[in-house]
PQR file with spaces between the fields and no chain letter, atoms N, CA, C, O and H, PARSE charges and radii, in Angstrom:
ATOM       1  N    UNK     1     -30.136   39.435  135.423 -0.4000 1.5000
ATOM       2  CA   UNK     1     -29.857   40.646  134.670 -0.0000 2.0000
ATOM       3  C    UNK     1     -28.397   41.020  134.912  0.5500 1.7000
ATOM       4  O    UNK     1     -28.059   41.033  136.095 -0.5500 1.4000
ATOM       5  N    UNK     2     -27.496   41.318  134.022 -0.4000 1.5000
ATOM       6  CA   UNK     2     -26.466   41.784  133.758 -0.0000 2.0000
ATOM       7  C    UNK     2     -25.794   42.653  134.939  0.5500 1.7000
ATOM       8  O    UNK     2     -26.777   42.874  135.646 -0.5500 1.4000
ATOM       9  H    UNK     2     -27.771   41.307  133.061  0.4000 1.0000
ATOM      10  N    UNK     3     -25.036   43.083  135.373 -0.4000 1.5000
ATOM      11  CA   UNK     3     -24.253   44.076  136.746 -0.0000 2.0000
ATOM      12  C    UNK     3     -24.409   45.570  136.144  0.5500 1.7000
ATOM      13  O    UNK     3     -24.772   46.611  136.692 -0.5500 1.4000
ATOM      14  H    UNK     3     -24.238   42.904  134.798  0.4000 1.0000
ATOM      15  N    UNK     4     -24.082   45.351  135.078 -0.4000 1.5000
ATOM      16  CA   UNK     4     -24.323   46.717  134.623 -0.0000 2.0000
ATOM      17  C    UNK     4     -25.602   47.355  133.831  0.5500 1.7000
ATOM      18  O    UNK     4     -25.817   48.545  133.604 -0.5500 1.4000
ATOM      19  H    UNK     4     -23.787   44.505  134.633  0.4000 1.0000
ATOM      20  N    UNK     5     -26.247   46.420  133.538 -0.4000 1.5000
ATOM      21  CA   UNK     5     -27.813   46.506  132.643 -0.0000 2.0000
ATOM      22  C    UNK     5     -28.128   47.314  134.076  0.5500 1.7000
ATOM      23  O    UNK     5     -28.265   48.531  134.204 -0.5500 1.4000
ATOM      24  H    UNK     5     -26.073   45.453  133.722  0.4000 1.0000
ATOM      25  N    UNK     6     -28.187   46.505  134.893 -0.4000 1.5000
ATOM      26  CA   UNK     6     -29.292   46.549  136.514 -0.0000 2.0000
ATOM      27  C    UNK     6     -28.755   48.150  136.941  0.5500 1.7000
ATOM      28  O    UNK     6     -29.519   49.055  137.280 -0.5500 1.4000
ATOM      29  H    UNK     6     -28.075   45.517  134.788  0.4000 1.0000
ATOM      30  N    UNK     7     -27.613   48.234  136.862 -0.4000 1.5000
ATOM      31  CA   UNK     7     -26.633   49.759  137.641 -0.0000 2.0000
ATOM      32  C    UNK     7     -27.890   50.928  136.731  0.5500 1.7000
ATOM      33  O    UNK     7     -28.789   51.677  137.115 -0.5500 1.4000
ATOM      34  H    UNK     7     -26.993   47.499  136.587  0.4000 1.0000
ATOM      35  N    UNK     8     -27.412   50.606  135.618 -0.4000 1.5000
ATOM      36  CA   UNK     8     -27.923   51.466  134.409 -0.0000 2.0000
ATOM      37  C    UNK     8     -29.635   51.930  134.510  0.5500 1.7000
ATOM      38  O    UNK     8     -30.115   53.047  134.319 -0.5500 1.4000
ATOM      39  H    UNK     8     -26.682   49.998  135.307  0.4000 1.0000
ATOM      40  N    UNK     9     -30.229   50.838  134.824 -0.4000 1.5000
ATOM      41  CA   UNK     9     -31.578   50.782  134.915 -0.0000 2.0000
ATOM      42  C    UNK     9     -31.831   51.813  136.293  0.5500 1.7000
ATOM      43  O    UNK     9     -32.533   52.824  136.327 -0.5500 1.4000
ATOM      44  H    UNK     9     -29.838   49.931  134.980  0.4000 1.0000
ATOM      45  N    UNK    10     -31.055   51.233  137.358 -0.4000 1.5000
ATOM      46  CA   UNK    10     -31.649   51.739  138.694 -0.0000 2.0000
ATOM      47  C    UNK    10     -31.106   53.262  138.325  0.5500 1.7000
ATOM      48  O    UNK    10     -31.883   54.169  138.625 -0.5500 1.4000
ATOM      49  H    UNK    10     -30.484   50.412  137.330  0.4000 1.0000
ATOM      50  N    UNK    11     -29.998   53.591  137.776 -0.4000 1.5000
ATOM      51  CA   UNK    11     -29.999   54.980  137.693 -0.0000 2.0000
ATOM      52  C    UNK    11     -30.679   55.503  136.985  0.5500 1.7000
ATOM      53  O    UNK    11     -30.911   56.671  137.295 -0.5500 1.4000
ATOM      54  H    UNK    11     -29.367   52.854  137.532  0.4000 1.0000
ATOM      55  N    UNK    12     -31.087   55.186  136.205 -0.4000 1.5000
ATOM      56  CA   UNK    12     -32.261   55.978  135.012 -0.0000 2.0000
ATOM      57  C    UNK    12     -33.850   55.783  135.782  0.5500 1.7000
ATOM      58  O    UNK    12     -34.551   56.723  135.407 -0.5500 1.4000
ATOM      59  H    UNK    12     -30.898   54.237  135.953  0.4000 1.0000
ATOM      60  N    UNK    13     -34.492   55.013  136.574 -0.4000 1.5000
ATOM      61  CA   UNK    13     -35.496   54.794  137.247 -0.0000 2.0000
ATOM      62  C    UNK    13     -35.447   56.029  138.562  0.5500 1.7000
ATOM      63  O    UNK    13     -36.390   56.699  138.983 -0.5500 1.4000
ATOM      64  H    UNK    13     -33.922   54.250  136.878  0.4000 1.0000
ATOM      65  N    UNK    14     -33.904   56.041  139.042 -0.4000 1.5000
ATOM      66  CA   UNK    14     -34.417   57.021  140.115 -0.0000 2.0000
ATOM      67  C    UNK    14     -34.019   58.510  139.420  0.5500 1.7000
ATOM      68  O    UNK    14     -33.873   59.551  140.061 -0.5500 1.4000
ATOM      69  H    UNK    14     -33.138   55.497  138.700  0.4000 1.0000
ATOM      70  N    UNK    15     -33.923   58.410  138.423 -0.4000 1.5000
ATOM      71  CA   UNK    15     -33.610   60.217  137.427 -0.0000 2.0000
ATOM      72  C    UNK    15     -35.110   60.327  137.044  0.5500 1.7000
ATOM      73  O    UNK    15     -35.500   61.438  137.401 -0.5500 1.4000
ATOM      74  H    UNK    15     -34.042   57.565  137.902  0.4000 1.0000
ATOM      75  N    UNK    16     -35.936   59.737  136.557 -0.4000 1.5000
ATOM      76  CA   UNK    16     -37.184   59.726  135.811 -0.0000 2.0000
ATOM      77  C    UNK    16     -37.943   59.825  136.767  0.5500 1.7000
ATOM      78  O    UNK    16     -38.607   60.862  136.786 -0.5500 1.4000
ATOM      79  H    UNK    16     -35.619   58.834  136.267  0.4000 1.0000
ATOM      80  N    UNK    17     -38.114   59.027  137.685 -0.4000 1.5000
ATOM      81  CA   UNK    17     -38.857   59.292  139.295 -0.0000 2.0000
ATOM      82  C    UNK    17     -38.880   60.815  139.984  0.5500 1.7000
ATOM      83  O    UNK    17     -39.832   61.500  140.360 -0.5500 1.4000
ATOM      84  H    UNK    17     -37.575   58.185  137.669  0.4000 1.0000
ATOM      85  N    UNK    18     -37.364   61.076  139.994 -0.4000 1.5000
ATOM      86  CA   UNK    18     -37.263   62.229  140.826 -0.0000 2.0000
ATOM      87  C    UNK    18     -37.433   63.925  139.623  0.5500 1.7000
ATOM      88  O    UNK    18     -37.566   65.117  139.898 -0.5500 1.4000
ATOM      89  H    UNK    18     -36.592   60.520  139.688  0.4000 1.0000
ATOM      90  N    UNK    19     -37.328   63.125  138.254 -0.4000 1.5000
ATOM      91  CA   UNK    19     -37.759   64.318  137.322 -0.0000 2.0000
ATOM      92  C    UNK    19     -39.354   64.573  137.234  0.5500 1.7000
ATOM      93  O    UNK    19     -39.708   65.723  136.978 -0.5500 1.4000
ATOM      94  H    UNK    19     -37.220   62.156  138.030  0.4000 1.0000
ATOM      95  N    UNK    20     -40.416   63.500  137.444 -0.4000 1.5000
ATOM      96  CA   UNK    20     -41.430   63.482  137.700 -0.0000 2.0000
ATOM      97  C    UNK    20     -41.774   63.870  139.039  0.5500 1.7000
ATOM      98  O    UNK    20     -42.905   64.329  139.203 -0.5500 1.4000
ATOM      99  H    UNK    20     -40.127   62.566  137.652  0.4000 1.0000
ATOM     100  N    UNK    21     -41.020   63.773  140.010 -0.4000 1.5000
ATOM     101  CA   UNK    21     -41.479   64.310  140.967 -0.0000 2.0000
ATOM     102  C    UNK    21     -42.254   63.231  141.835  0.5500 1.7000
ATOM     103  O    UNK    21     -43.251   63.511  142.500 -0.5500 1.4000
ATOM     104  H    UNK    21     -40.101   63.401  139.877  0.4000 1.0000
ATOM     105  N    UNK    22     -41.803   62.222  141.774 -0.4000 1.5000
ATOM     106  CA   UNK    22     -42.708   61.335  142.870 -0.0000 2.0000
ATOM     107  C    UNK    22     -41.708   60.307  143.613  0.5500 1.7000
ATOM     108  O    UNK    22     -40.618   59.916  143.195 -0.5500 1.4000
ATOM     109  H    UNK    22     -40.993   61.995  141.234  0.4000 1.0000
ATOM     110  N    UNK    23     -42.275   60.011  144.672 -0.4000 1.5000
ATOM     111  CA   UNK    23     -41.501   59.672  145.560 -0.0000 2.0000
ATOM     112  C    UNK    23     -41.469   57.910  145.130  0.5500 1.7000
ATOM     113  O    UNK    23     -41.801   57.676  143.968 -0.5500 1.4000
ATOM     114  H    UNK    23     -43.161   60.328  145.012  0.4000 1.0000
ATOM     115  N    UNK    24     -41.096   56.716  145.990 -0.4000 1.5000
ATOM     116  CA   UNK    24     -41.087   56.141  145.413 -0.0000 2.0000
ATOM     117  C    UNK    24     -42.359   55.287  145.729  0.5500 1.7000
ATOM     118  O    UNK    24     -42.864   54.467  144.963 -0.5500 1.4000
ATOM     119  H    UNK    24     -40.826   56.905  146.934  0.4000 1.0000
ATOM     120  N    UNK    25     -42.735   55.570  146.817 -0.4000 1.5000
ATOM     121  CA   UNK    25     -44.470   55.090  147.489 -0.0000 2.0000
ATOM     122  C    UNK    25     -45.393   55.456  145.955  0.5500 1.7000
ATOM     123  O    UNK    25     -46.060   54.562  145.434 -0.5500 1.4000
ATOM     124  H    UNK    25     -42.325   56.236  147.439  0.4000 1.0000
ATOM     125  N    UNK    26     -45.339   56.521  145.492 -0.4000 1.5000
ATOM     126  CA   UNK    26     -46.661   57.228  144.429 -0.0000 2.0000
ATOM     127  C    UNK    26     -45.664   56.190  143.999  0.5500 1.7000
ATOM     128  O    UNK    26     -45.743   55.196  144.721 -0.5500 1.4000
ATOM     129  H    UNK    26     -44.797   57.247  145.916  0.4000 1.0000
ATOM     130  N    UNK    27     -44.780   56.098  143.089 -0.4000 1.5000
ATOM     131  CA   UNK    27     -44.687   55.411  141.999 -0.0000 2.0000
ATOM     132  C    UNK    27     -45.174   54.038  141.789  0.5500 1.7000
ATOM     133  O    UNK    27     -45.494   53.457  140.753 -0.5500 1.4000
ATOM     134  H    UNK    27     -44.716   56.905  142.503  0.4000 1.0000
ATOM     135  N    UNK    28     -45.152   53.636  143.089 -0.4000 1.5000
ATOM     136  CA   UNK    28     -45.301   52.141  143.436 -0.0000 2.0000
ATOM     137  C    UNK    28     -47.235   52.037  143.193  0.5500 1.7000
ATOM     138  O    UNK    28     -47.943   51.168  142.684 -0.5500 1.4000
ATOM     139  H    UNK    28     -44.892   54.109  143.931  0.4000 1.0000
ATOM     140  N    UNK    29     -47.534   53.322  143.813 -0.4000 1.5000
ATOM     141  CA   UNK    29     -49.023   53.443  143.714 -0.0000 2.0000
ATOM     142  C    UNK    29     -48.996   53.351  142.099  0.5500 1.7000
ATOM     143  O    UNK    29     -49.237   52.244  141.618 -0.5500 1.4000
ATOM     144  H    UNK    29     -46.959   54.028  144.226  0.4000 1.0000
ATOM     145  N    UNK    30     -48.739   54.359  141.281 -0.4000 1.5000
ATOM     146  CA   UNK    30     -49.414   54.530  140.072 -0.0000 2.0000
ATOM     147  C    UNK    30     -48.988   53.523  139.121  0.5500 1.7000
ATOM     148  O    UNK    30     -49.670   53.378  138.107 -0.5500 1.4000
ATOM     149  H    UNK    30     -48.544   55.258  141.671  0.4000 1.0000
ATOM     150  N    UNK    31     -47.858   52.736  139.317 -0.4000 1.5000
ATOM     151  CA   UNK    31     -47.387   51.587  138.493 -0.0000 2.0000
ATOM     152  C    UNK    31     -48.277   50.234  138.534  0.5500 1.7000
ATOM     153  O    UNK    31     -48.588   49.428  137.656 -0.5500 1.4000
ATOM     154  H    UNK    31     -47.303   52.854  140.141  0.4000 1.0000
ATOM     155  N    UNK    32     -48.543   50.316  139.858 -0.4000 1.5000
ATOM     156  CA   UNK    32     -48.917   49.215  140.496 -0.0000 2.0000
ATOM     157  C    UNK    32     -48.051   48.004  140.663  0.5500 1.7000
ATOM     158  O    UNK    32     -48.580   46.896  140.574 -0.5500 1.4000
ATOM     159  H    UNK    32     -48.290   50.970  140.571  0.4000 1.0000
ATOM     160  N    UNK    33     -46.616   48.129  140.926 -0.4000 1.5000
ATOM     161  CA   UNK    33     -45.706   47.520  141.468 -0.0000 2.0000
ATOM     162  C    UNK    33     -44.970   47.985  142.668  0.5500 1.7000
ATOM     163  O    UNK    33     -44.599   49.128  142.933 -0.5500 1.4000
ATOM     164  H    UNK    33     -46.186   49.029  140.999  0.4000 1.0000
ATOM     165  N    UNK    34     -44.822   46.854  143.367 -0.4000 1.5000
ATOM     166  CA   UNK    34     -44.770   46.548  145.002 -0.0000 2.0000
ATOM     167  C    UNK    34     -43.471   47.475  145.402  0.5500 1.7000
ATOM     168  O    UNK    34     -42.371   47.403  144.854 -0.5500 1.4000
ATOM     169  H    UNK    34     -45.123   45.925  143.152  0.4000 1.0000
ATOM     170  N    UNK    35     -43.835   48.364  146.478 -0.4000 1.5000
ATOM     171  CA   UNK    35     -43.102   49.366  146.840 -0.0000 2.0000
ATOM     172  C    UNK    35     -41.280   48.995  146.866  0.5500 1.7000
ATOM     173  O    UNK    35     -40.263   49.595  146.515 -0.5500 1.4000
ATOM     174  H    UNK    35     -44.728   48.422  146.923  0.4000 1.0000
ATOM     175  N    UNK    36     -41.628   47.547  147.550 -0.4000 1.5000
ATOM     176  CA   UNK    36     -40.323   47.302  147.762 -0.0000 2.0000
ATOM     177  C    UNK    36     -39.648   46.513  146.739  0.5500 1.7000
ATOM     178  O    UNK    36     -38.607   46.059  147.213 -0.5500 1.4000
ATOM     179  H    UNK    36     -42.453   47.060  147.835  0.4000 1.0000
ATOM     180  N    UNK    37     -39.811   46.196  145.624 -0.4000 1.5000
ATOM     181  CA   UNK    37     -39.607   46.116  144.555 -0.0000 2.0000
ATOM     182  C    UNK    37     -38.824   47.110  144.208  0.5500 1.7000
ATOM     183  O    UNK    37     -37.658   47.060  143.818 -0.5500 1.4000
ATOM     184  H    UNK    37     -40.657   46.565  145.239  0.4000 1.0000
ATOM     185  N    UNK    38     -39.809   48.410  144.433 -0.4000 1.5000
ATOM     186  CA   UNK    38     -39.031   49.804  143.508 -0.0000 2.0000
ATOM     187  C    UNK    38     -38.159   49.577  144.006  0.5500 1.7000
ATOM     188  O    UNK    38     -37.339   48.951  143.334 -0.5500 1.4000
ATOM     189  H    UNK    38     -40.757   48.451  144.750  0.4000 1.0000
ATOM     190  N    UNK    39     -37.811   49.886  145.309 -0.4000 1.5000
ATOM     191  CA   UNK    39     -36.744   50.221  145.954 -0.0000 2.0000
ATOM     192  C    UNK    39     -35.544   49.121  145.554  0.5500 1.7000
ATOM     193  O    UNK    39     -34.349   49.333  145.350 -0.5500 1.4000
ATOM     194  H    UNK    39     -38.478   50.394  145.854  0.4000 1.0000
ATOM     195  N    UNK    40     -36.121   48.168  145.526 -0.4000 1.5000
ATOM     196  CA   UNK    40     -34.643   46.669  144.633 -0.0000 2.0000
ATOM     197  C    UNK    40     -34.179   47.607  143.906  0.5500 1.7000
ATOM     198  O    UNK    40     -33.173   48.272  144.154 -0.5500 1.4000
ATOM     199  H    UNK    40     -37.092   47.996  145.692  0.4000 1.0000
ATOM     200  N    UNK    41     -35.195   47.746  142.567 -0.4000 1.5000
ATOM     201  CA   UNK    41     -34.717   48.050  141.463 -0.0000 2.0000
ATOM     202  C    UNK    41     -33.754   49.259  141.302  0.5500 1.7000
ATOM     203  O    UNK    41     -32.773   49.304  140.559 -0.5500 1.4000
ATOM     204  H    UNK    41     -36.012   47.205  142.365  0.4000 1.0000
ATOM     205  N    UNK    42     -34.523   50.892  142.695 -0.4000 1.5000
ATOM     206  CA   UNK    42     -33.538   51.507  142.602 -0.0000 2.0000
ATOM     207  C    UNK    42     -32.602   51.277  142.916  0.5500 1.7000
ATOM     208  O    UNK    42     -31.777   52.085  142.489 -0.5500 1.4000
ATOM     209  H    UNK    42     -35.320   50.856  143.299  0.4000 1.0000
ATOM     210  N    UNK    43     -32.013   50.164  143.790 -0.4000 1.5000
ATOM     211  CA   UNK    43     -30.662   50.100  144.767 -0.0000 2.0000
ATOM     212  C    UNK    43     -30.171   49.449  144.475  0.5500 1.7000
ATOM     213  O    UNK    43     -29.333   48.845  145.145 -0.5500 1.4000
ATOM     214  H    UNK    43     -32.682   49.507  144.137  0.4000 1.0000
ATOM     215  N    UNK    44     -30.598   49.143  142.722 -0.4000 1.5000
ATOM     216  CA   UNK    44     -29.123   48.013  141.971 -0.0000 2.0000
ATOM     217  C    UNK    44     -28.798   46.845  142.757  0.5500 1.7000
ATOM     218  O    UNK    44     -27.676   46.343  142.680 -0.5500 1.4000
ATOM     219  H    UNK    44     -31.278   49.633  142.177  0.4000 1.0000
ATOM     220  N    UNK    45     -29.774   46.338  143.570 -0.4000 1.5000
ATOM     221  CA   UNK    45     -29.917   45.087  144.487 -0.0000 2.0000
ATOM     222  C    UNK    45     -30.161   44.150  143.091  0.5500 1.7000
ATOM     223  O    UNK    45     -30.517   44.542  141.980 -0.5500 1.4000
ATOM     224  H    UNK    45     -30.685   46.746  143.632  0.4000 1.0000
ATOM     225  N    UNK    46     -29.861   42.852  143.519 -0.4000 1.5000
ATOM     226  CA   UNK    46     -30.276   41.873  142.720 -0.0000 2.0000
ATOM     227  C    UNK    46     -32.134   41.619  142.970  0.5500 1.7000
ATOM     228  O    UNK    46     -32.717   41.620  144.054 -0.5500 1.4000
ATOM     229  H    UNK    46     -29.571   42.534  144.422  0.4000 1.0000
ATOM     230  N    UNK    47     -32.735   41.421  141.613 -0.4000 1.5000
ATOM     231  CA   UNK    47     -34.035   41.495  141.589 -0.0000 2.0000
ATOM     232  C    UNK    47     -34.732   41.492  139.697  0.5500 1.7000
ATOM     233  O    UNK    47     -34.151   42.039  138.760 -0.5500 1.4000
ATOM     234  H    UNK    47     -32.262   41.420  140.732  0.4000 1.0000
ATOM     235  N    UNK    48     -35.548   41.020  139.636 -0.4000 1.5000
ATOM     236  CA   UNK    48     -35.953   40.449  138.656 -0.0000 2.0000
ATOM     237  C    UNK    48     -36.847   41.622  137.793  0.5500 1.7000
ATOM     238  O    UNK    48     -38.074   41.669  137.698 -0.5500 1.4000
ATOM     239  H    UNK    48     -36.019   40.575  140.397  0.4000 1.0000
ATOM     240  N    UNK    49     -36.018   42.394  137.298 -0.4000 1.5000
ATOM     241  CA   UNK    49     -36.922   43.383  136.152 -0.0000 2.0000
ATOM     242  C    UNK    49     -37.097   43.064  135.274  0.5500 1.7000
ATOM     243  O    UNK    49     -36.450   43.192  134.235 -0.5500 1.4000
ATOM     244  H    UNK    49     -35.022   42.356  137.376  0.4000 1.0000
ATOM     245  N    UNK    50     -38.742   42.181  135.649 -0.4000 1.5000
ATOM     246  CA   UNK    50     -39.054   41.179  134.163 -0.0000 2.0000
ATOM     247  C    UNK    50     -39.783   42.490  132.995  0.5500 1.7000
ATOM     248  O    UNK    50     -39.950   43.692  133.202 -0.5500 1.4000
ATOM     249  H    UNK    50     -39.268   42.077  136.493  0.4000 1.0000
ATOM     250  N    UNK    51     -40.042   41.792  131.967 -0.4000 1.5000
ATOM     251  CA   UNK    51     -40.708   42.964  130.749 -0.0000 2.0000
ATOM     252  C    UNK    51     -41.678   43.698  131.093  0.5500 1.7000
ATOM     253  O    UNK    51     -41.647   44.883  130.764 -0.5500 1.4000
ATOM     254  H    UNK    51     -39.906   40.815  131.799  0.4000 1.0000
ATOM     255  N    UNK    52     -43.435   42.880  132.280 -0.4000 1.5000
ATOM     256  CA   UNK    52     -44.004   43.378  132.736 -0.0000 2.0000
ATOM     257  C    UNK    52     -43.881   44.547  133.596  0.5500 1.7000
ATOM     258  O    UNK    52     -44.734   45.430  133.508 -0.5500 1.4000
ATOM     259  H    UNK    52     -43.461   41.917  132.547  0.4000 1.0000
ATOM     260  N    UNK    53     -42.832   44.660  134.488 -0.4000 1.5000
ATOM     261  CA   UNK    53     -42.172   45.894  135.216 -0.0000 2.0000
ATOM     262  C    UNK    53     -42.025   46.787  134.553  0.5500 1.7000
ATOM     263  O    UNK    53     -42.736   47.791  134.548 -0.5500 1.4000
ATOM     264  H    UNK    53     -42.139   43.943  134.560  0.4000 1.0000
ATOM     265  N    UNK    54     -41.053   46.574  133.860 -0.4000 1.5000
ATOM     266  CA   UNK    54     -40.638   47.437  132.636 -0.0000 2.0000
ATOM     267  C    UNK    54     -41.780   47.982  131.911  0.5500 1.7000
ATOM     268  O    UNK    54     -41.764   49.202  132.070 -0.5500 1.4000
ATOM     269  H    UNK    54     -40.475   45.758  133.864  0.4000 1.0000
ATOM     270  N    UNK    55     -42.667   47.657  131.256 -0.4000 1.5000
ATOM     271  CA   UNK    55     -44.082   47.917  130.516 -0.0000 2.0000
ATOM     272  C    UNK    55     -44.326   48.726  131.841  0.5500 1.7000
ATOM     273  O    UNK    55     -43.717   49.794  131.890 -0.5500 1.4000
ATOM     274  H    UNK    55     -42.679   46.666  131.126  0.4000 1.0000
ATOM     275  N    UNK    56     -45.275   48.340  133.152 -0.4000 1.5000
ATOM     276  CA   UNK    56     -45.806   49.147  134.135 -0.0000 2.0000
ATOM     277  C    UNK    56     -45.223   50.526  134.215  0.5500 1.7000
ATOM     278  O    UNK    56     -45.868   51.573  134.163 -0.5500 1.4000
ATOM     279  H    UNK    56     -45.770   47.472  133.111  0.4000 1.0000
ATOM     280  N    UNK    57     -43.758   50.383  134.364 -0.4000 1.5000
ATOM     281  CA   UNK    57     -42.724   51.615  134.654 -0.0000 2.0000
ATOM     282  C    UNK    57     -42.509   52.454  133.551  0.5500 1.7000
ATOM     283  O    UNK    57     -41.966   53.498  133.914 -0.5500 1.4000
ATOM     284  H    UNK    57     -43.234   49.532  134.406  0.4000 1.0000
ATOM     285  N    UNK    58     -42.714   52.407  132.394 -0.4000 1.5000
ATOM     286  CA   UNK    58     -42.807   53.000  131.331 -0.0000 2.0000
ATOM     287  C    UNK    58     -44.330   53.959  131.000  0.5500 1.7000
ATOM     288  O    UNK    58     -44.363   55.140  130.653 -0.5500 1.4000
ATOM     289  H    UNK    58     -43.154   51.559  132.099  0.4000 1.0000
ATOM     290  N    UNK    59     -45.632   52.949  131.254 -0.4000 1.5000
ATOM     291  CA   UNK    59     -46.789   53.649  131.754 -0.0000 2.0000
ATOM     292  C    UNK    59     -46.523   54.417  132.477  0.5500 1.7000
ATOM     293  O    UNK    59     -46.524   55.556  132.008 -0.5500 1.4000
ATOM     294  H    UNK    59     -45.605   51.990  131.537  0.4000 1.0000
ATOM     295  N    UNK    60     -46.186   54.292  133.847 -0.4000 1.5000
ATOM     296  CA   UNK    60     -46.696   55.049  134.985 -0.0000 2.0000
ATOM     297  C    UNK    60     -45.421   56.550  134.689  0.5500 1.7000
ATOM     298  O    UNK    60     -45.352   57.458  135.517 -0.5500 1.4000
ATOM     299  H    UNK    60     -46.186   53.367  134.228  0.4000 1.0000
ATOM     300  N    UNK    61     -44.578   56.536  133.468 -0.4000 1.5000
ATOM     301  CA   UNK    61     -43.752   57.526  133.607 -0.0000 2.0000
ATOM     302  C    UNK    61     -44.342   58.455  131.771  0.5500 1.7000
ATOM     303  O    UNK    61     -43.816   59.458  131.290 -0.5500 1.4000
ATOM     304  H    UNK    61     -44.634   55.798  132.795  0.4000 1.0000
ATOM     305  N    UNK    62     -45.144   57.910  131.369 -0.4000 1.5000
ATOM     306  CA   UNK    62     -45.970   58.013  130.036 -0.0000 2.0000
ATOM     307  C    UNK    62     -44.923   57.886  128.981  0.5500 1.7000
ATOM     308  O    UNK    62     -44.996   58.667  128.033 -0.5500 1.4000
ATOM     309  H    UNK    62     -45.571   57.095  131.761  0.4000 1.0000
ATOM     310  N    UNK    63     -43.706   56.780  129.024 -0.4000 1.5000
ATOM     311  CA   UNK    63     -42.693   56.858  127.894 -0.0000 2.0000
ATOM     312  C    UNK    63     -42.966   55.452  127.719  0.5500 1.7000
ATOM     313  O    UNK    63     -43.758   54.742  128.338 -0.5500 1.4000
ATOM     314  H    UNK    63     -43.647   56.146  129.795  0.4000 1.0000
ATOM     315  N    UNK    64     -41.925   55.074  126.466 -0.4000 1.5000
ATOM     316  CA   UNK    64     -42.354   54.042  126.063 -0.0000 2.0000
ATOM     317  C    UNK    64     -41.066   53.079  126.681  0.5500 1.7000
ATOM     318  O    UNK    64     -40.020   53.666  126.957 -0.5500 1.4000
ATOM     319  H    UNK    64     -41.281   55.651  125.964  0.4000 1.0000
ATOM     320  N    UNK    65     -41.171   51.397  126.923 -0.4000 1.5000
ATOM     321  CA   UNK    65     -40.017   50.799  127.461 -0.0000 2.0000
ATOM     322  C    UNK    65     -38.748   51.063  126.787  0.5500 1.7000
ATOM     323  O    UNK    65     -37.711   51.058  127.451 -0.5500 1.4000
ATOM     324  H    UNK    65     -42.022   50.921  126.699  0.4000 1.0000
ATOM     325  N    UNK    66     -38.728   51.336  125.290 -0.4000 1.5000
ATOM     326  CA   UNK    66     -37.441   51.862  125.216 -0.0000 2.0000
ATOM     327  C    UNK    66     -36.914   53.185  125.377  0.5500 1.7000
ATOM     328  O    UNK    66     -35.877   53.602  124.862 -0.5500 1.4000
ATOM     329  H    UNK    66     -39.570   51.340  124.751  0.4000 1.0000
ATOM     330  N    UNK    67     -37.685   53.812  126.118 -0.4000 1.5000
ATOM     331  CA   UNK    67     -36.871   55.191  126.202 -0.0000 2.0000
ATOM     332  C    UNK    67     -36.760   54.982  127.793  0.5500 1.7000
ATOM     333  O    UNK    67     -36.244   55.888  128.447 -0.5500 1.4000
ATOM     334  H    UNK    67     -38.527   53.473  126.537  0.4000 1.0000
ATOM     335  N    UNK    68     -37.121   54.079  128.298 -0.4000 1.5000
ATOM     336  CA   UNK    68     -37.049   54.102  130.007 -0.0000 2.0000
ATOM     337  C    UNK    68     -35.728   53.434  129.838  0.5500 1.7000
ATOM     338  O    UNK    68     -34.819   53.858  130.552 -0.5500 1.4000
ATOM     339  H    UNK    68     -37.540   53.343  127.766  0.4000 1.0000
ATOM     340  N    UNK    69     -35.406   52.228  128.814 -0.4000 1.5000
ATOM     341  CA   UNK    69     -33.887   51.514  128.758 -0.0000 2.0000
ATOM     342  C    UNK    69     -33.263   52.422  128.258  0.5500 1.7000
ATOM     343  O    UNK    69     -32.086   52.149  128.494 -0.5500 1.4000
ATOM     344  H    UNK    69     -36.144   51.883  128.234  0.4000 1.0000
ATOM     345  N    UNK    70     -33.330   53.820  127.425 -0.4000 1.5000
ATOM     346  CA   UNK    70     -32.162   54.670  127.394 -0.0000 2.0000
ATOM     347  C    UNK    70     -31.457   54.966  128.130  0.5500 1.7000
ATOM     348  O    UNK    70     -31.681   55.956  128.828 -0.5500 1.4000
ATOM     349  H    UNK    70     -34.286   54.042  127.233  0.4000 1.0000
ATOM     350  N    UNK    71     -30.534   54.361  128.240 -0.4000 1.5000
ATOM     351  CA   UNK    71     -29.694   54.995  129.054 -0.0000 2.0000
ATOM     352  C    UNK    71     -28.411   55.703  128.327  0.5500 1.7000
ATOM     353  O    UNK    71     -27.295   55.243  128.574 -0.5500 1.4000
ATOM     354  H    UNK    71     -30.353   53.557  127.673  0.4000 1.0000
ATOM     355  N    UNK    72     -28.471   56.194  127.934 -0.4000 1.5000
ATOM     356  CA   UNK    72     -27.407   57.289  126.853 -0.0000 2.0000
ATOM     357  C    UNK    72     -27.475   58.235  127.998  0.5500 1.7000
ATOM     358  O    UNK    72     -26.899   59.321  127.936 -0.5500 1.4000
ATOM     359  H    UNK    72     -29.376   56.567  127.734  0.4000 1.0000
């Protein structure tokens, strides 16, 4: 994934997280993706945010995958 796709993503994942109000343990619970995963994804670490993630993380935030890739 791109340097800046990934920047973009992890900042919009931990804005939507912390606008919902959950830490990143619940999220990991209600997504059903692996805690430390989240944490890749928030920390713009290199890590594989395949479509399935994306789909899960979009559920567990009730938007759809393209409004979780908004990043405007």
């Amino acid at each position: 994934m791109d340097t800046v796709i990934r920047a973009k993503l992890a900042k919009r994942l931990r804005q939507l997280r912390k606008k919902h109000g959950l830490t990143q343990e619940k999220l990991a619970e209600i997504s059903g993706i692996d805690y430390k995963h989240i944490q890749l994804l928030e920390s713009n670490k290199p890590s594989a945010a395949k479509i399935d993630t994306i789909e899960k993380l979009a559920k567990a935030f009730k938007i759809s995958p393209s409004k979780l890739l908004d990043f405007k």
